[in-house]
N, C-alpha and C positions, 0 to 999 in steps of 0.2 A: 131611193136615197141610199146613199153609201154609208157603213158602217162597219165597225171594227172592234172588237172580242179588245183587243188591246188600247183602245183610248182613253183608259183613264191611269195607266202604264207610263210612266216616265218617258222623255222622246229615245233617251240615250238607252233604255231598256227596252221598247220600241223596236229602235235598231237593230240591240243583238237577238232579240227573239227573230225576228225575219231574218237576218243571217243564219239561226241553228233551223229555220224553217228550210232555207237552199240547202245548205251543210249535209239535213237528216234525211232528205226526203230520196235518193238508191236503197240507204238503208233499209227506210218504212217500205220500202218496195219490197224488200227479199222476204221481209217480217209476215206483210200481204200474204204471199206465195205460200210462205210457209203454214200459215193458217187455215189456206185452202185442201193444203195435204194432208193435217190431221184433222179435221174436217171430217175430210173426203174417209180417212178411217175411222172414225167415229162411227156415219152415217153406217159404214157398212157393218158395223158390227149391232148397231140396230135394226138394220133392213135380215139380217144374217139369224136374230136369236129374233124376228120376230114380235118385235116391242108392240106393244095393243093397249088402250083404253085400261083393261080389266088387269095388268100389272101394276096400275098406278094405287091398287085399292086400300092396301094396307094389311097386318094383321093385328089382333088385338090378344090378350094373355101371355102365352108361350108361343105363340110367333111359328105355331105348325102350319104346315104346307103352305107355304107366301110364296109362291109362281114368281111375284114380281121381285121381291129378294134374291132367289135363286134366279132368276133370268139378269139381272142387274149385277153378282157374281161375276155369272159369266162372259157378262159384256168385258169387263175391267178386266176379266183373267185375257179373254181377245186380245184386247188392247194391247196388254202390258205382255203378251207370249207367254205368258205362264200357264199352270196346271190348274189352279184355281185361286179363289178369294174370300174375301168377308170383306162387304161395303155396309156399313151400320152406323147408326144414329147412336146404338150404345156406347163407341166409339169416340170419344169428347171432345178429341184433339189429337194433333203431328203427335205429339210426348207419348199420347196414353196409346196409339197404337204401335208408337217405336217399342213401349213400353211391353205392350201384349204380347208384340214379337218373341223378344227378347227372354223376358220372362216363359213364354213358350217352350221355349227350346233349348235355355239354360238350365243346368244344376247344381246340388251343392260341390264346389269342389271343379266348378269347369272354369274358364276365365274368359270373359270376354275383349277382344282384344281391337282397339282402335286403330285404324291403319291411316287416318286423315287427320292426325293431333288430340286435341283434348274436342270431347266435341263440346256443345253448347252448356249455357247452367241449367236450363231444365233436366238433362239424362244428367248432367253431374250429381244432381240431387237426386236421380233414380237408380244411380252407381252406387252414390254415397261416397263421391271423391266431395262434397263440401256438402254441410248440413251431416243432420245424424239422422235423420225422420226413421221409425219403423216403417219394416218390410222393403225396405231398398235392399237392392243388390248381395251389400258387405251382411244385412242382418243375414241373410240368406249363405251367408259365405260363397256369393261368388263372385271370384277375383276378377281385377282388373288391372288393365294395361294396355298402353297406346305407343306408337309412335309419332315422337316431336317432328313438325314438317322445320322443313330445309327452311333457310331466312329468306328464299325466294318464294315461301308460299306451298311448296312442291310437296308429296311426297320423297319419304326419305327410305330409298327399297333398299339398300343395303344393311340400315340398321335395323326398318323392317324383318327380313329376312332374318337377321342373327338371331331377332326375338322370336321369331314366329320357327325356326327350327331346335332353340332352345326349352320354350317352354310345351311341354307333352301335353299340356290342361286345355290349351289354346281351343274352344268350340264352335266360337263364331270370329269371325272378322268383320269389323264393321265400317263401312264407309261413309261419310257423311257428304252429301253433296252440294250446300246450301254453305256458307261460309258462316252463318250463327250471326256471335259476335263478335269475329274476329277480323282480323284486318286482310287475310289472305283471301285470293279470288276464290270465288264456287269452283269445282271443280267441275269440266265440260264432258258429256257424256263417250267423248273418245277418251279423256283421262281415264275415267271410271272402266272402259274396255281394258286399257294395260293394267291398272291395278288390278280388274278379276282374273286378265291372264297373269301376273303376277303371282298373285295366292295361288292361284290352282296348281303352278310349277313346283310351288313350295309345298302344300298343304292339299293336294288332288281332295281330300275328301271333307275340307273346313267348312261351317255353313258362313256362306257371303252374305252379310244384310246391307241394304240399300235404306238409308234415309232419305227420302225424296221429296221433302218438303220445299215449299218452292219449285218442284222443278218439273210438272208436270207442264207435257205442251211447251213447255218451251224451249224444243228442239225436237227433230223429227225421227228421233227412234228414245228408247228409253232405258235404264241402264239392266231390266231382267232380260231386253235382248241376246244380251251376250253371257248370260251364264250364272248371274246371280242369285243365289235360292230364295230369297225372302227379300219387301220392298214395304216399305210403309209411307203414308202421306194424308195430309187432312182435306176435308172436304167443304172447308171454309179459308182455304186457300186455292192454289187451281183448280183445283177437279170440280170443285162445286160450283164456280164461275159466280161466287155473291149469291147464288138461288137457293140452294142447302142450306139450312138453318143448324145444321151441326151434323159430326158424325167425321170418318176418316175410314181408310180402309188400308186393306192388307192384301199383299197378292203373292203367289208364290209357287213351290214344288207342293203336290197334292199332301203328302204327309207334315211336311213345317205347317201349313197352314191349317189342320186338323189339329195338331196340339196348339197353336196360338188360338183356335176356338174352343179347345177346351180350355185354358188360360182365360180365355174372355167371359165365358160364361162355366157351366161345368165339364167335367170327365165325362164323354160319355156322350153329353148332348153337344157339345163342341159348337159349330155352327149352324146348326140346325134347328138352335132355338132363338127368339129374339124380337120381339113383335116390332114391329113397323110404324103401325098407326098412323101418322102425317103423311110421312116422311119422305115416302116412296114419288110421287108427282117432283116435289121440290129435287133430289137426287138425280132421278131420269134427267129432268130437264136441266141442272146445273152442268151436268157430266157430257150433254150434247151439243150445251155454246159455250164449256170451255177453252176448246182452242182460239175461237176465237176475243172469247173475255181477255186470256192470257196475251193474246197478242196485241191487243189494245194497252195491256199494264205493262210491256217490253216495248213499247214504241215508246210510250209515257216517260220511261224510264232511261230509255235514250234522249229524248226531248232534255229529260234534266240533267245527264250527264252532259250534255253538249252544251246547255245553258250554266251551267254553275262553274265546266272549263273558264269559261267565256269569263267567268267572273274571278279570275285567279286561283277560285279551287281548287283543294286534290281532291278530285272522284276518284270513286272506281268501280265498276269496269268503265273504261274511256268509252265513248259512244260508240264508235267502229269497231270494239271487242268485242267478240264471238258471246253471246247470251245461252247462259246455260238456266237461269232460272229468275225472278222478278227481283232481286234486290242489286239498291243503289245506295251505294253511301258517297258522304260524301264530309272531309275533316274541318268542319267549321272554326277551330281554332280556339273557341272561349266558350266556358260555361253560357254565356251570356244570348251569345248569337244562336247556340245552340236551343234555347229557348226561346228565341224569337222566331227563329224559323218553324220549330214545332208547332208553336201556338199560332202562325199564320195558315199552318198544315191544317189545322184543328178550324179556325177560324172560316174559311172556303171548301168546309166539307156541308155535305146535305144533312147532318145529324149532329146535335149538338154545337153549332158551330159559335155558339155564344160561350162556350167553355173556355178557360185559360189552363192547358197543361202546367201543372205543375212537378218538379223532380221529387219525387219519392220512394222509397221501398217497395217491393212488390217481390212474392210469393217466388222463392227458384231463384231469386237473380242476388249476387253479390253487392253492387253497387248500387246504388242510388238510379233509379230509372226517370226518365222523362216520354211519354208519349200522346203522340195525337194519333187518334182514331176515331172519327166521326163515321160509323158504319154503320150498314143497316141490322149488320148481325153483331153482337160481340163478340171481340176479336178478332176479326175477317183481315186479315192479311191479304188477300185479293181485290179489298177494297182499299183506296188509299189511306196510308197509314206511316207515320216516321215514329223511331226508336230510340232508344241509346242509352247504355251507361252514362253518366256522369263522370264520364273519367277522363285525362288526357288522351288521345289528341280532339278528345269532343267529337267526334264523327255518329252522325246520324244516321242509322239503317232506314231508309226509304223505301215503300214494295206496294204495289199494289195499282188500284185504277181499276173502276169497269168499265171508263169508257178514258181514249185518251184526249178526249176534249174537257172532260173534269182534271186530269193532270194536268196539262196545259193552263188551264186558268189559277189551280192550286200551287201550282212550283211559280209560275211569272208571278204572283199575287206575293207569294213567301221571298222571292228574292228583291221585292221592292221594299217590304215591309221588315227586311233584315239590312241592306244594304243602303237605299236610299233615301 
C-alpha cells in the first residue's frame, strides 16, 4: 500500500516540498561524501590510539590515572592537529570552555582582542561589555577590543590591523566562527585560514583562539589546521552527536592548554585531575557518529533553507551556500509568526512536545528570548532546536537534527502551521 510522510501537508506544500526534494538532492550528495571523509578520520584515530572496552570505565574522586581520559585527549588533539587537549564532563558548555581558555592565558592588563565583531551575549557577559556580574574579564582588568565587520559581513583587516599594531597589550585574537546572533554569515573554514595568516603577518607571536561552536564536522579540515593555538567547542553540540550528556573540550599548543587546565581545575594539577565516572562510554561514542550526526543536521538545514526560499523568505545561508557549521536563520517578519514557528518547532519534537514556547528573559542574553527545544539533553543544540531575540527583523536561529528525517517532518509541520 502506498504511503506518504507528507499527507496530511497541504497539496500546495505538498508540491514545494517535492520540488526542494529534486532542488536538494547533488547537494545531499556532496554532504554524503563528506561524512564518509571524516568518518573515515575519526575511525582512524581510534583504530590509531587503540580504543578498548576498559577506556570506557570511568574514574571516581580526583580522576588519577583514567587511561580513558587521557586516550579520549588524544584522539580530539588527532583530530584537530594539535599538541594536546582536555575533553571533560567538567566542562558545562561552548561559554565555560571559551571561558577556560580565555581566562587561561589572559592577565591583568593584557587585552583581548576580537577580530570577527562583537561576539555573542554569552562571552559579552564574560567580557563585561554588558551586565557587571563578578569575576568577568573588566573585574579582572582585562581589556577589550574588537573589530566592527564590513556591512557585508566581512572582516575588516585594514582597521584590524591599525588596531592590532597600535595596541602593545593585544594577547590573544579571537575569532569567532558561528555567526551567534548576528545576522552576518559563519565564517567558512578557508575565511578563518586568511584571517590566522592575517594576524601572524601583523602579530607573528599573538595567541589565535578559535570559537568553534557549531562547527565541528562540518567541513573537512578544521580551523587549528592552519596555525591557530587554542580552539574550544561543546559536546552537546557536534562533537558529541546527542550522545554526551554534557561536557565540551579544549584543544591546542601543549603549554595554552596546560595553563587552561590549570584555569579549569587548579595550578599545578592542570589536567590531570578530574574524575569521569559516567561519562567516558557516552563521550567515546558521541565523538565517533558525529560526523555523521552533523551531516544529517547540514542536510536538515539545507532542506529548510530551500523550503522557507520557497515560501518568500530571507534565509541564510541559501541552500547551495558553502556550509561552514549547523545554523539556519531565517527573517520571519513579526513578533507573532516568529512564535508560531517556534512553537510548531517545539510541538513535533520527541520531548516535550506538548509545551507552548513562550518569549521571555534568560540568563546572558539582552532581549527577550523565545525558544523551542525538545531535546534529549538540555540544551543540545545538535538536537533540533529554533532561537531568537525578540527583536526586529524577527529572524529565528534554527540548528540542529540527529536524524534529517525528524527535520523534514519538524520544518514541513512549522511551515503549515505558520503559513497556512
Amino acid at each position: 500500500m502506498a504511503f506518504s510522510w507528507k499527507e496530511k501537508l497541504p497539496e500546495e506544500l505538498q508540491q514545494k516540498i517535492t520540488d526542494v526534494e529534486k532542488q536538494i538532492a547533488g547537494k545531499l550528495h556532496e554532504i554524503d561524501e563528506q561524512v564518509v571523509y571524516n568518518q573515515m578520520r575519526v575511525l582512524e584515530c581510534f583504530r590509531k590510539h587503540h580504543v578498548a572496552e576498559e577506556d570506557f570505565a570511568g574514574s571516581t574522586g580526583y580522576g588519577y590515572d583514567d587511561l580513558g581520559r587521557a586516550k579520549l585527549d588524544a584522539i580530539y588533539a588527532d583530530y584537530f592537529h594539535t599538541d594536546d587537549a582536555i575533553v571533560r564532563p567538567q566542562l558545562i558548555s561552548g561559554t565555560h570552555a571559551i571561558t577556560t581558555s580565555l581566562f587561561g592565558v589572559l592577565r591583568p592588563n593584557d587585552t583581548l582582542f576580537y577580530l570577527t565583531g562583537m561576539p555573542y551575549d554569552t562571552i559579552q557577559q564574560v567580557i563585561g561589555v554588558v551586565g557587571n556580574e563578578a569575576g568577568n574579564m573588566k573585574d579582572y582588568k582585562i581589556d577589550f577590543d574588537y573589530a566592527p565587520l564590513l556591512d557585508d559581513g566581512k572582516v575588516d583587516f585594514d582597521f584590524a590591523e591599525k588596531k592590532l599594531r597600535e595596541n602593545k597589550t593585544i594577547k590573544v585574537v579571537a575569532i569567532q566562527r558561528s555567526r551567534g546572533y548576528a545576522l552576518r554569515k559563519s565564517f567558512t573554514v578557508s575565511e578563518i585560514k586568511e584571517m590566522i595568516s592575517f594576524v601572524r603577518q601583523v602579530l607573528p607571536n599573538v595567541i589565535i583562539f578559535i570559537d568553534n561552536c557549531y562547527g565541528e564536522f562540518s567541513e573537512t579540515q578544521e580551523p587549528t589546521e592552519f596555525g591557530a593555538d587554542l580552539m574550544a567547542g561543546s559536546l552537546y553540540k557536534n562533537a558529541g552527536a546527542g550522545i554526551a550528556k554534557t561536557g565540551a573540550y579544549i584543544v591546542g599548543k601543549k603549554e595554552l592548554i596546560k595553563q587552561a587546565g590549570n584555569r579549569l581545575n587548579v595550578p599545578g594539577a592542570g589536567k590531570n585531575e578530574g574524575a569521569t565516572i559516567g561519562h567516558m562510554r557516552d563521550m567515546y561514542h558521541g565523538f565517533f557518529v558525529a560526523p555523521s550526526v552533523t551531516g544529517d543536521a547540514i542536510k536538515g538545514a539545507i532542506f529548510t533553507s530551500a523550503l522557507l526560499e520557497k515560501m518568500d523568505l530571507d534565509v541564510s545561508p541559501k541552500w547551495n551556500d558553502a556550509r561552514t557549521d549547523l545554523v539556519q536563520t531565517v527573517n520571519l517578519g513579526s513578533p507573532q509568526a516568529m512564535i508560531d514557528f517556534c512553537s510548531a518547532i517545539q510541538h513535533y519534537s520527541p520531548v516535550n512536545s506538548f509545551v507552548d514556547p513562550v518569549p521571555s528573559k534568560m540568563e546572558g542574553y539582552e532581549d527577550e528570548e523565545i525558544m523551542a527545544s525538545g531535546s534529549f539533553t538540555e540544551g543540545s543544540t545538535i538536537e533540533l532546536s529554533s532561537d531568537g531575540p525578540m527583536r526586529p527583523p524577527y529572524t529565528l536561529y534554527i540548528q540542529g537534527g540527529l536524524t534529517y528525517a525528524h527535520v523534514k517532518i519538524a520544518i514541513s509541520n512549522a511551515v503549515k502551521e505558520t503559513f497556512f
